[in-house]
BAFI-3210 file (N, C-alpha, C; in Angstrom, 3 decimals, decimal comma, padded with zeros to 6 digits):
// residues 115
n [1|2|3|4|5|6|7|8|9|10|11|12|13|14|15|16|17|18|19|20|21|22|23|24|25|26|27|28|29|30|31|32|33|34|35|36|37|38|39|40|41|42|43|44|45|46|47|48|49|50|51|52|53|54|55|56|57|58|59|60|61|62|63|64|65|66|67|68|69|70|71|72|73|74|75|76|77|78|79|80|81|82|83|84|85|86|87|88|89|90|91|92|93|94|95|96|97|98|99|100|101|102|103|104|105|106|107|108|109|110|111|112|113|114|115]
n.u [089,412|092,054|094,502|096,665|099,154|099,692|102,490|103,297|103,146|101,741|099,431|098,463|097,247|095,106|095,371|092,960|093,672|093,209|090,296|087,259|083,888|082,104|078,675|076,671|075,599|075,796|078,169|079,767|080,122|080,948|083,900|084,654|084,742|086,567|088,802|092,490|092,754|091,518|091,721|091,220|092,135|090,177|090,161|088,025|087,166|086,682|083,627|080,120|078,958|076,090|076,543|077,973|075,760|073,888|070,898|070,070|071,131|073,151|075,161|074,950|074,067|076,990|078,731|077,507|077,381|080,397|080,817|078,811|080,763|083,420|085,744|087,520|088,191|089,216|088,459|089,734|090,795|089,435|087,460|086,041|085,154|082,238|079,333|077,174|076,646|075,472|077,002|079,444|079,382|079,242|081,705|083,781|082,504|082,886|085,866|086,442|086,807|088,088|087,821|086,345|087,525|088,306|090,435|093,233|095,361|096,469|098,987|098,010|095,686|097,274|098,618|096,337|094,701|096,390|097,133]
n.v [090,085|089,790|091,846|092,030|094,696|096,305|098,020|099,227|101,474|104,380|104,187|102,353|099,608|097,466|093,806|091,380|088,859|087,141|084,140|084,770|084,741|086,923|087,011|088,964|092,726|093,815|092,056|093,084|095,910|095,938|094,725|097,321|099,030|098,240|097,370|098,579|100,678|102,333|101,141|098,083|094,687|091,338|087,881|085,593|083,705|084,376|085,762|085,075|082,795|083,713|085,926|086,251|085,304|087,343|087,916|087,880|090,304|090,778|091,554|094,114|095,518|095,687|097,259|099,231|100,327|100,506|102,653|104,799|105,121|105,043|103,610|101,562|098,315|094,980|092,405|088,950|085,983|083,069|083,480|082,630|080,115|080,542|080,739|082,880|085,362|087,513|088,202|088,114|090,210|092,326|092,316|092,964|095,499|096,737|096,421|098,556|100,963|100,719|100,707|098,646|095,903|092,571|090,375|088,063|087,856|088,562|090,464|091,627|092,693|094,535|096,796|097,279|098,720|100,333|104,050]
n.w [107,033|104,752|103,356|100,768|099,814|097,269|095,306|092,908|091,170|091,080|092,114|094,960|095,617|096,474|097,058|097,497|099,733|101,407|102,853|101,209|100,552|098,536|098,577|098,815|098,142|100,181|101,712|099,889|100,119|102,521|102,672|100,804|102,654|104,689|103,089|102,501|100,064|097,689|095,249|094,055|094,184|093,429|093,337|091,017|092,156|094,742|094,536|094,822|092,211|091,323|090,829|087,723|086,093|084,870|085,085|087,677|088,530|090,168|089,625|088,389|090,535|092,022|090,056|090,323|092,821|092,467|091,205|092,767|094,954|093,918|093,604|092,233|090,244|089,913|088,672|088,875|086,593|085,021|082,635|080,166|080,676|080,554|078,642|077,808|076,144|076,616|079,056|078,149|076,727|078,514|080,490|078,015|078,052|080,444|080,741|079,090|080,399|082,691|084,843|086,536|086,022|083,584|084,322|083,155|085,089|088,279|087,904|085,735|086,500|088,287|086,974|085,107|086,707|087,971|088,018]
ca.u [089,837|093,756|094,981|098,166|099,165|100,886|102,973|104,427|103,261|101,916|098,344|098,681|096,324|095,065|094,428|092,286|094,100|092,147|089,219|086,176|083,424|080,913|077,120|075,631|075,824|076,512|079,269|080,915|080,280|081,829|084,751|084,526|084,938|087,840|090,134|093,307|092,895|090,288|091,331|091,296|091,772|089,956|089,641|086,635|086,356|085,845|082,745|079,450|078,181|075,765|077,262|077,941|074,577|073,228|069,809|070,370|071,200|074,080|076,410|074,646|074,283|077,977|079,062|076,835|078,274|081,632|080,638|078,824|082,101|084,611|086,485|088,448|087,725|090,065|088,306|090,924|090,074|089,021|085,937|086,086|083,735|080,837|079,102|076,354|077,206|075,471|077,966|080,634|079,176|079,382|082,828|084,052|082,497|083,599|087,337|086,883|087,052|089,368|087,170|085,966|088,269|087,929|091,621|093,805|096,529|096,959|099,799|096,862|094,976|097,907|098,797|095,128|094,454|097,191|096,894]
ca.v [090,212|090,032|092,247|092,540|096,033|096,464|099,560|099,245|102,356|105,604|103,887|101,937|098,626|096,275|092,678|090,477|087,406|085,872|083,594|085,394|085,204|087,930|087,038|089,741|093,773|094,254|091,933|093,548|097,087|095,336|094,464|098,452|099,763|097,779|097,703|099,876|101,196|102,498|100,419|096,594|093,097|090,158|086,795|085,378|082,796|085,206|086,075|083,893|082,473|084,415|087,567|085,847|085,703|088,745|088,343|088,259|092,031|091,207|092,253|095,574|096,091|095,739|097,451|100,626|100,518|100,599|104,201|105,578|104,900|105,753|102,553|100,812|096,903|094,201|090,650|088,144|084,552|082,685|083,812|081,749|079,380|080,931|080,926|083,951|086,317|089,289|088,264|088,160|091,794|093,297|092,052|093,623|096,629|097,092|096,527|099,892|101,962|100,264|100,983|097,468|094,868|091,256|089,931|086,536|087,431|089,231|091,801|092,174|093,407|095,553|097,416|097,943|099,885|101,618|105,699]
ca.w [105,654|104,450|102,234|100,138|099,085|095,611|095,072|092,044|090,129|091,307|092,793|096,131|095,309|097,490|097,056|098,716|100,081|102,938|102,064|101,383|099,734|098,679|098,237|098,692|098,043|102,008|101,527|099,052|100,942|104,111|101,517|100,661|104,336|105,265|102,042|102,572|099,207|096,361|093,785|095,077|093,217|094,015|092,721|090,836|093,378|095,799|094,192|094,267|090,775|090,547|090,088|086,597|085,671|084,738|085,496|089,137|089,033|091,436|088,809|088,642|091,838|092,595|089,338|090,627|094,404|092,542|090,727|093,472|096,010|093,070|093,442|091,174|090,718|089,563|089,054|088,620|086,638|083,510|082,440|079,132|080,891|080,801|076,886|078,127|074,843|077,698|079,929|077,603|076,290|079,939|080,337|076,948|077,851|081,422|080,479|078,081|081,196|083,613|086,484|086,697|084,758|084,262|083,519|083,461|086,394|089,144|086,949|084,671|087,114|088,750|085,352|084,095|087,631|088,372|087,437]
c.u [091,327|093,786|096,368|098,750|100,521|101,253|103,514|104,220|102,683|100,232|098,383|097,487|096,400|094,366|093,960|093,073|093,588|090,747|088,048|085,171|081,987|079,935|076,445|076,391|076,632|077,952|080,417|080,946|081,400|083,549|085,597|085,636|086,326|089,151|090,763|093,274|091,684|090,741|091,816|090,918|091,296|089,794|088,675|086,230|086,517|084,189|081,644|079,262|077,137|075,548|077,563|076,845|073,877|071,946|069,445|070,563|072,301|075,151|076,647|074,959|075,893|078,567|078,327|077,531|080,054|081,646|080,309|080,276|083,176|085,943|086,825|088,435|088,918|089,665|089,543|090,452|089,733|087,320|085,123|085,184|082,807|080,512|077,644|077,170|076,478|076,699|079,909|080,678|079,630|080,536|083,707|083,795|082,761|084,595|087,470|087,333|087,730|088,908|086,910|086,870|088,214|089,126|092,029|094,117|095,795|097,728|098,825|096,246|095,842|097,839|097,309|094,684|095,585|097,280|095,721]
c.v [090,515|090,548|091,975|093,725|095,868|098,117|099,987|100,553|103,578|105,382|102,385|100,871|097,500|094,727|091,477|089,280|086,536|084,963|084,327|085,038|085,950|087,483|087,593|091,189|094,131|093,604|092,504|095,117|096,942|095,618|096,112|099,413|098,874|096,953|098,936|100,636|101,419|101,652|098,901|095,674|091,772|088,898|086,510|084,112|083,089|085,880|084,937|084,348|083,368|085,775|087,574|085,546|086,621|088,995|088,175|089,303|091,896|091,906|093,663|096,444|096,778|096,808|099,675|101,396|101,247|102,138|104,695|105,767|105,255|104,851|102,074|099,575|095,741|092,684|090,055|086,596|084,426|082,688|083,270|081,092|079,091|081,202|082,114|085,038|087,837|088,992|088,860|089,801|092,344|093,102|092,878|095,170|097,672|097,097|097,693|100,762|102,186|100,854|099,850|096,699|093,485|090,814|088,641|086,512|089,036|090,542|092,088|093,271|094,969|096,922|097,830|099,095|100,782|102,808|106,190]
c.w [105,617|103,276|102,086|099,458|098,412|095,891|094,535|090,681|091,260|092,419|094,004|095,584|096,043|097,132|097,810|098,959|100,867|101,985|102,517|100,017|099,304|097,699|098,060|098,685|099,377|102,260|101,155|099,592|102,347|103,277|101,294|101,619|104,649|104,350|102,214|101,406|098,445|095,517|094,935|094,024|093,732|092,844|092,015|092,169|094,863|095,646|094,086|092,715|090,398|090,005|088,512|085,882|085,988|085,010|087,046|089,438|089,667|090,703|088,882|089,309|091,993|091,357|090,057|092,373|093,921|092,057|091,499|094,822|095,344|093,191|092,162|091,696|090,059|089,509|088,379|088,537|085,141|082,988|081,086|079,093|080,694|079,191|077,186|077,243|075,966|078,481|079,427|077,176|077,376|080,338|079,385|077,471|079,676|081,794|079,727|079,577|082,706|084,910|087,170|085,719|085,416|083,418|083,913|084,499|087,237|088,524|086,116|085,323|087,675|087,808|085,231|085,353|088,212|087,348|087,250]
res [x|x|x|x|x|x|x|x|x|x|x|x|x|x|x|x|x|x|x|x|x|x|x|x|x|x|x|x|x|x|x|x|x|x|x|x|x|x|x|x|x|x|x|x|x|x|x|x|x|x|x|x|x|x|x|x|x|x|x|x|x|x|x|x|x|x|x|x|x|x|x|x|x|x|x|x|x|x|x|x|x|x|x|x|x|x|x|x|x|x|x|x|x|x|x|x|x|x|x|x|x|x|x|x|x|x|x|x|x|x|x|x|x|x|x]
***
C-alpha cells in the first residue's frame, strides 16, 4: 500500500495512492493497520460496488470499524451516479459529522478532516 501524507493543517492525513481495492471488512482493516495516519482518504474506486449498496451491509460494516478504531474516513468521487434515495440519505448524513465524508476532490477531503 502507498501512501501520500498531507500536512497542511494541524492533522497529518494520509492518502491512499497505490492501487487497491477493498472487498471485504479484512481489507479495509489491513488498510487500517498500515496507514501512517488516523484520518486517511481514499478513492471511490478503491472501494468495491458494493459498498454502495446498502443492503450488502458492507457499508455498515466499514462505517462501524471506522467508530470502533476512531478513524477518520475521506471517500473521494462522484457519487451522483447512483439514484438509491438510502444511499443518498447515508451520504447526507455521514457528511454531518466529518468522521466519514463523501466529497468531489481530494482538498475536499483534506479540509473536511483536518482538526
Amino acid at each position: 500500500m502507498d501512501f501520500q501524507i498531507h500536512r497542511n493543517g494541524t492533522t497529518p492525513i494520509a492518502e491512499l495512492t497505490g492501487e487497491l481495492l477493498l472487498e471485504s471488512v479484512g481489507d479495509f482493516l489491513d488498510l487500517l493497520a498500515n496507514a501512517p495516519s488516523s484520518s486517511i482518504v481514499i478513492k471511490k474506486t478503491s472501494i468495491h460496488e458494493s459498498f454502495f449498496d446498502l443492503r450488502t451491509q458492507f457499508a455498515g460494516e466499514i462505517m462501524q470499524k471506522v467508530t470502533n478504531y476512531g478513524v477518520r474516513l475521506g471517500i473521494v468521487g462522484d457519487f451522483s451516479i447512483y439514484s438509491s434515495k438510502s444511499l443518498a440519505d447515508f451520504i447526507r448524513e455521514s457528511n454531518r459529522s466529518n468522521r466519514v465524508v463523501f466529497v468531489e476532490t481530494v482538498d475536499e477531503a483534506l479540509d473536511r478532516l483536518d482538526g
